[in-house]
N, C-alpha and C positions, 0 to 999 in steps of 0.2 A: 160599743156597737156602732158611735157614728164611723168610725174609720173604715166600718163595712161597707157603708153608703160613700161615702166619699174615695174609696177605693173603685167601687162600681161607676161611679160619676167618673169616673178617670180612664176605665176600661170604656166606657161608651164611646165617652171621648175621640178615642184613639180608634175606636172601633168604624168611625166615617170617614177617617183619611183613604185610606187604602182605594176605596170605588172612586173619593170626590178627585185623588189625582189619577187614577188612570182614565177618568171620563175628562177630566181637562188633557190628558196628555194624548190621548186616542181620539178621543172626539166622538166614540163608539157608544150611543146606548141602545144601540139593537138589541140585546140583552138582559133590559131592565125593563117592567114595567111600570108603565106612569100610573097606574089605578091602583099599585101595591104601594107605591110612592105617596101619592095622593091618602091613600087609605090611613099611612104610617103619618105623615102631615099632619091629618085630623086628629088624631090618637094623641098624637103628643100635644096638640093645643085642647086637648081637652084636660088632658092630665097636668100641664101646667096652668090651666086654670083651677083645679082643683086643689095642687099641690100650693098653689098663690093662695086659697083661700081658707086653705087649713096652717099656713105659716113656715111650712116644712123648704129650709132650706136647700141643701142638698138635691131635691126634688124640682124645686124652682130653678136652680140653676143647673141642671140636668135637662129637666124637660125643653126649658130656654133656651138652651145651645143647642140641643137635638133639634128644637124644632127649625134655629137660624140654618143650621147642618143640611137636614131634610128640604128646606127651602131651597138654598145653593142647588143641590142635584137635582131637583124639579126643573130651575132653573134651567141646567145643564143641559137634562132630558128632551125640555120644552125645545131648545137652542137648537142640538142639535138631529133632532129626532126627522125622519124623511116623512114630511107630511103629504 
């Protein structure tokens, strides 16, 4: 069963390149919101804190990249967003 999770940890993965290069490559995040972003940010620091204090690998470093991942693109968002 762990190669379920570790197969999923891998699709996630892969699953924030796609926006994180066309938002460095475009510079566009008209199209994204930052409060969906923000919302997903919290989510995952709560689920890696969770996932840290129940020991579950897979989960920690899941949650951890997602959440470094989700950061970048806030970042991105924040960067280029017309204030």
């Amino acid at each position: 069963m762990s190669l379920f999770g570790w197969l999923g940890f891998a699709l996630f993965q892969v699953f924030w390149f796609p926006q994180l290069a066309k938002t460095l490559r475009t510079k566009d995040v008209s199209g994204l919101s930052l409060s969906a972003w923000i919302i997903l940010w919290v989510g995952l620091l709560f689920y890696l804190i969770y996932s840290v204090s129940i020991g579950d690998v897979i989960f920690t470093l899941g949650n951890g990249t997602g959440l470094i991942q989700a950061s970048v693109q806030l970042g991105l968002i924040w960067k280029y967003s017309k204030r």
